[in-house]
C-alpha positions in Angstrom: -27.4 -5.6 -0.5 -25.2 -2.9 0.0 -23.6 -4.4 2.4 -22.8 -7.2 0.2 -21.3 -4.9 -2.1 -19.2 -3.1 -0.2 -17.4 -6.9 1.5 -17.1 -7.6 -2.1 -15.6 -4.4 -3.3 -13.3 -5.1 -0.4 -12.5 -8.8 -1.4 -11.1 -7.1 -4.5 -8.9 -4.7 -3.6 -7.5 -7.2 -1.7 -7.1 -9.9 -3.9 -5.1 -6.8 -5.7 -2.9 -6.1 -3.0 -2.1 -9.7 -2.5 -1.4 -10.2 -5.8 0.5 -7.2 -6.5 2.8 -8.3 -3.4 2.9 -11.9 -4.7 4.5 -9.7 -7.9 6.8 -8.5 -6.0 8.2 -11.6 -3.5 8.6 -13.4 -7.5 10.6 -10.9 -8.6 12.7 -11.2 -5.5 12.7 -15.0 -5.5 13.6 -15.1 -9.0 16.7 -12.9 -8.0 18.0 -15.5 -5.7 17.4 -14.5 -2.4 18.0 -16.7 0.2 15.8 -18.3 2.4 16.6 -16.5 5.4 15.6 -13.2 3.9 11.9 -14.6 3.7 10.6 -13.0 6.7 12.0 -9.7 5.9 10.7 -10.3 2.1 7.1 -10.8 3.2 7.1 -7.8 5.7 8.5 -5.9 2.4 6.4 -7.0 -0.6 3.0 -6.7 1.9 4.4 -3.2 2.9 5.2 -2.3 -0.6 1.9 -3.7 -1.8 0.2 -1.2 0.5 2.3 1.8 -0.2 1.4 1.5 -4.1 -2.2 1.4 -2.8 -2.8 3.7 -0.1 -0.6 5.9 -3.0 -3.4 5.7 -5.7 -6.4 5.7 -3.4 -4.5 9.2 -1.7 -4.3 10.4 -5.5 -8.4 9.5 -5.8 -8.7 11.3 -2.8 -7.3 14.3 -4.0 -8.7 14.5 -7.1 -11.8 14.5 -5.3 -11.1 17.2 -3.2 -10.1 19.2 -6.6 -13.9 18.5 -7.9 -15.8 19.2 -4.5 -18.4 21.5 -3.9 -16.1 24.6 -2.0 -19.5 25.2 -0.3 -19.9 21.4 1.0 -17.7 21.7 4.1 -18.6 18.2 5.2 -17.3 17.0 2.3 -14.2 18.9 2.1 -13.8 17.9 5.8 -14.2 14.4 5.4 -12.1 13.7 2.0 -9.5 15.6 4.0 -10.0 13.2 7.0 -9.7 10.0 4.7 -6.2 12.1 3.1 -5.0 11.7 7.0 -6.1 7.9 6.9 -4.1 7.1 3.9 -1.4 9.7 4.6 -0.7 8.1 8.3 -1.2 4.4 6.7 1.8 5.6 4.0 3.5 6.9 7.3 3.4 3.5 8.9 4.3 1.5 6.1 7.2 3.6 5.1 8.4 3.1 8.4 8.4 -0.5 9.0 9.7 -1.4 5.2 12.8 0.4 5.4 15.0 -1.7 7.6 13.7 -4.8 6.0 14.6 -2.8 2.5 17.9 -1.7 3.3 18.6 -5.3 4.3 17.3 -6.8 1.3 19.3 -4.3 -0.8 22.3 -4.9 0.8 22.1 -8.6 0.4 22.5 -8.0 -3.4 25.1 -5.1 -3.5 27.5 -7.4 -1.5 26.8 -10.3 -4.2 
C-alpha cells in the first residue's frame, strides 16, 4: 500500500511539473515564437519547470532542517544529503537552460 502511495504521490508532482512547463511553452507560443525555437523552448520550459520545483522542495528541506532534532544526527545528515540532491539537480538545470534562454531572449529583443 505504501508503495502505491508513494508512485502516486509521484504521478502528482509530475503532472505538476508538466503542467507548470505546459504554462510556460503557452506563454511563449502566445508570444510568437517561431517554430524553430521549439526544441530549445521544450529543453527551457521542462528545465524551468524543474528549477521552480527542485526550488520549493530545497525550501521544504530546509525548513526541515530548522525543526530537527539537533541530537538526531541521521536526520540532520540525511536532510542535508537530499539539500545536495536538489542543490546539484538546480546545478544541472541551471546549466543546460541558459543557452537555450539567452537564445530565446534574444529572439525577442531583436524583434
Amino acid at each position: 500500500m505504501s508503495e502505491e502511495i508513494s508512485t502516486h504521490g509521484n504521478l502528482e508532482v509530475a503532472r505538476l511539473r508538466a503542467e507548470k512547463a505546459h504554462q510556460i511553452l503557452v506563454k511563449l507560443k502566445q508570444s510568437h515564437l517561431p517554430e524553430n525555437y521549439d526544441l530549445q523552448l521544450s529543453k527551457f520550459c521542462t528545465s524551468l519547470s524543474d528549477i521552480l520545483f527542485a526550488h520549493q522542495n530545497l525550501n521544504n528541506l530546509i525548513d526541515s532542517f530548522f525543526q530537527a532534532d539537533t541530537k538526531d544526527f541521521y536526520e540532520i545528515g540525511d536532510l542535508i544529503t537530499d539539500m545536495i540532491v536538489e542543490l546539484d539537480h538546480l546545478n544541472w538545470h541551471t546549466n543546460h537552460v541558459l543557452s537555450d534562454a539567452k537564445d530565446i531572449a534574444q529572439h525577442f529583443y531583436a524583434k
